[in-house]
N, C-alpha and C positions, 0 to 999 in steps of 0.2 A: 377060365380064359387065360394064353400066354402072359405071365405076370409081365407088367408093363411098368414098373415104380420105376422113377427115375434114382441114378446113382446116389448113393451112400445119404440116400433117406432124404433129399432136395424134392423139391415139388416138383408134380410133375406137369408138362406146359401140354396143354391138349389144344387143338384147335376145331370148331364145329362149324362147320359151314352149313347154312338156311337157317340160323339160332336166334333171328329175331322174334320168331314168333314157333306156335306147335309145339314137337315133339325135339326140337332140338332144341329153345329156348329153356324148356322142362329137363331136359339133361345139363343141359348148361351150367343152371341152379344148382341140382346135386352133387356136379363134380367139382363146383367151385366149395360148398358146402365141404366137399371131402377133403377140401386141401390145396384142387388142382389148382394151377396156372392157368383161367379159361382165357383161349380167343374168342371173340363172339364177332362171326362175319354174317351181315347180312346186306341187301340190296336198297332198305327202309333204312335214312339216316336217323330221323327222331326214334325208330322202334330200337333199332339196332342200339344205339347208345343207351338208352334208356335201360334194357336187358342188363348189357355193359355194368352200369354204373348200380345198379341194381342186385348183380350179385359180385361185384366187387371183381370184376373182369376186363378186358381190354376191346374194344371196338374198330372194327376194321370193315369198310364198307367196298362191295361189288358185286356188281349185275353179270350175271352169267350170261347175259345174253349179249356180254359185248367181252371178246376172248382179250380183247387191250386190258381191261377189269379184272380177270386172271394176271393176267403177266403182272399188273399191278400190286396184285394182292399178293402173288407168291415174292417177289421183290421185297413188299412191303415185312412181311413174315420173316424172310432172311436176316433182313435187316435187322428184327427185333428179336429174334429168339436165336437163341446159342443150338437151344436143342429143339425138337418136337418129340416126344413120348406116341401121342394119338392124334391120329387126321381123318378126323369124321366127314365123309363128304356126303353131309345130311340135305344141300339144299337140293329143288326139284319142281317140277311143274305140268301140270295138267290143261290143255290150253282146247278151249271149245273151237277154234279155228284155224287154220291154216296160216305161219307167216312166218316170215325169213327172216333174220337177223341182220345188221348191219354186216356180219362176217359171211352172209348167202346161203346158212345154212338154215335149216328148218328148226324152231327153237325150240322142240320139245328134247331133240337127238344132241342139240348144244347144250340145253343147258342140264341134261340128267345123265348126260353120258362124255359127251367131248370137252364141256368145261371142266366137269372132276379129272378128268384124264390127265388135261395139261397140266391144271394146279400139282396133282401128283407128280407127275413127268417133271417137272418146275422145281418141288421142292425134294424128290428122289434122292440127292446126295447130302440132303442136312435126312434125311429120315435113315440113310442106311448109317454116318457117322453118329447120328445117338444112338441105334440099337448098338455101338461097341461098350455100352457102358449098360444097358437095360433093354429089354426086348421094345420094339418099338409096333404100334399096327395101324392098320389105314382100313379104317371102317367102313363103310359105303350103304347107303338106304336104297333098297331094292322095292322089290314089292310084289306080292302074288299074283298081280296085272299081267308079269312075267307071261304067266300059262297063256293067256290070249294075245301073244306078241308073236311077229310073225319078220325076222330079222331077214333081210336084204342087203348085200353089201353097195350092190347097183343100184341100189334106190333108198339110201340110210334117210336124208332128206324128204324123204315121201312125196317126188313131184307125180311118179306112175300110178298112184292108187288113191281109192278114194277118202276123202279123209274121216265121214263119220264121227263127228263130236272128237275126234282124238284121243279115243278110247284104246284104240288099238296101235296107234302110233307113240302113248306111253306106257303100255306093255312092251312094245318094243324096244323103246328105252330100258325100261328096268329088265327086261333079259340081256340086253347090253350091258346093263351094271352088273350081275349075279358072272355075265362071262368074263370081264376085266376083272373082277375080284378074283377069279380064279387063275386068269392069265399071271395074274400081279403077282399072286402067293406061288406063282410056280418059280416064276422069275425072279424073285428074290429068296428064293430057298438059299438057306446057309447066311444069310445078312443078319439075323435076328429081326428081321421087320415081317411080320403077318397080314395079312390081309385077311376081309370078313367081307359080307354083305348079310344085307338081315330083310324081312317084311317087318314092319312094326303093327301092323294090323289097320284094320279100317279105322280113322282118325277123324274127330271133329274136329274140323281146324279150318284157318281161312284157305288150305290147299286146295286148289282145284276151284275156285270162285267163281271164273268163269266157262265153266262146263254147265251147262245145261240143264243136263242128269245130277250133278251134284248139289245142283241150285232144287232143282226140283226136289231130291230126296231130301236137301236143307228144310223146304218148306211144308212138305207134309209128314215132317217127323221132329219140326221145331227143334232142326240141328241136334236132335238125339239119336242118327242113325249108326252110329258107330264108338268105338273108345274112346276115353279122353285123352288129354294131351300126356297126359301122366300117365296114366295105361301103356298110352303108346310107344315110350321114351324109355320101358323098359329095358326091352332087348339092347338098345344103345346106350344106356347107361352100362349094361352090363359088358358088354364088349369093349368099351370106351373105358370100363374102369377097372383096377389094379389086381381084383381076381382073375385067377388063371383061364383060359381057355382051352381048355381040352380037344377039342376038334384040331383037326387038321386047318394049316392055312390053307383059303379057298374058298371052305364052308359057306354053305349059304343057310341059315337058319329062318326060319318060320316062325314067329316072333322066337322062342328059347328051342324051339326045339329043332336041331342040328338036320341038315339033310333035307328039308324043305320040298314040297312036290314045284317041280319045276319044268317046262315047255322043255317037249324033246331035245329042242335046238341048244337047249345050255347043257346036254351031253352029248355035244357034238365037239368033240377036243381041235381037229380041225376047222372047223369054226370060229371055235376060241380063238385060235392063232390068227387065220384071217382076216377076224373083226380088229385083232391089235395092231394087226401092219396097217389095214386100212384106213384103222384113227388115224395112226401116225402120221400118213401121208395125206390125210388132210387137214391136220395141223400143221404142214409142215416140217415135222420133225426128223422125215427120214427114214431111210431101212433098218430094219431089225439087225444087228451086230449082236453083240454076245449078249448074254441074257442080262447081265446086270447091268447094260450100258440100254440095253428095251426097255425093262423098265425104268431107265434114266432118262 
């Protein structure tokens, strides 16, 4: 994995967003163990500090479901860190029902695809000025949900289709994540900043609570139907920490292993492109200009 240490042997500051609980609280632990500088952002005040205080890390709290909580949180970040090394945008959600955020967007498409976007967008020029000193990368949690996502740029919000537990409308998310990670690593070629996405595998965790189907496979398999949180945190640890990455930035891996089967749509390069003007413009942030000010 592209060697990430921070300059002349200084620790390196990592930030994990969704780290109160799962598969990113379990990286959290390790990277701090290894030395890192962890942030630990999550939307739970008691979970999130506790983590914090716990592996000897810093707490920073926001809900993705409200983008004022981004602008928040990347502000708040600026403020306190010189550099960032890695920006894992681990948090995420699987929601059994339909409903709109205070910002009108549909909060599966905010908060797994349009909140990590802006926090990136947000903190783009403290990420590209620390890789002049250490390779720098922005990790991102996808997930094989991908293959059954079926991306819309006229309907990102999902008001035209039916909704279905929201199965399918967070597969479309996370082929949204797997295309932005690849958008990102295109766009910042030559910065020393990388971009990743990964699947970490099927996870026991509180993720997805209120799904139905998760509830149900919760209950007749006595929450044993899939990896643990440590299992799961693999791939993200490994991306996240100081070993090199060999892959190309972009890479979407399957928990380790690089190249991942993925919904035709995430080899759709015009696609790519369009889904990233389109975020933009409904963030806000504008047209695409040069590539290093897109992904800025």
């Amino acid at each position: 994995m592209s060697g990430s240490g921070g300059s002349s042997g200084s620790k390196r500051t990592v930030v994990i967003t969704g780290a109160s609980s799962g598969i990113g609280e379990y990286a959290a632990g390790v990277l701090a163990r290894q030395g890192d500088r962890v942030v630990v952002v999550g939307r739970n005040a008691e979970r999130t500090r506790a983590v914090a205080d716990r592996i000897g890390g810093e707490a920073l709290l926001a809900d993705f479901e409200r983008l004022d909580d981004v602008r928040e949180l990347a502000s708040a970040l600026l403020k306190r860190l010189d550099r960032i090394d890695v920006l894992a945008n681990n948090a995420g959600g699987l929601y059994g029902s339909r409903e709109v955020t205070v910002d009108g967007h549909e909060r599966t498409i905010q908060t797994n695809h349009l909140a990590p976007f802006l926090l990136t967008h947000l903190l783009h020029d403290r990420l590209v000025e620390s890789a002049k000193d250490a390779p720098v990368r922005v990790v991102s949690t996808a997930s094989m949900a991908n293959m059954f996502g079926s991306l819309r740029l006229d309907d990102l919000d999902w008001e035209q289709r039916p909704w279905r537990g929201g199965w399918q409308a967070y597969g479309t998310s996370k082929l949204a994540t797997i295309l932005f990670a690849r958008r990102l690593g295109e766009l910042l070629t030559g910065t020393g900043v990388s971009a990743y996405s990964f699947h970490p595998g099927t996870i026991v965790t509180r993720f997805g609570g209120q799904s139905p189907l998760i509830r149900f496979g919760n209950a007749v398999t006595g929450g044993r139907y899939g990896r643990s949180p440590e299992s799961g945190a693999g791939p993200l640890i490994a991306l996240a920490g100081e070993a090199e990455v060999r892959e190309p930035s972009g890479t979407y891996f399957d928990r380790f292993t690089a190249n991942g089967r993925v919904n035709a749509q995430a080899r759709d390069p015009q696609l790519e492109r369009d889904l990233w003007d389109a975020t933009r413009r409904l963030l806000g942030i504008g047209d695409t200009r040069a590539a290093s000010e897109s992904a800025g």
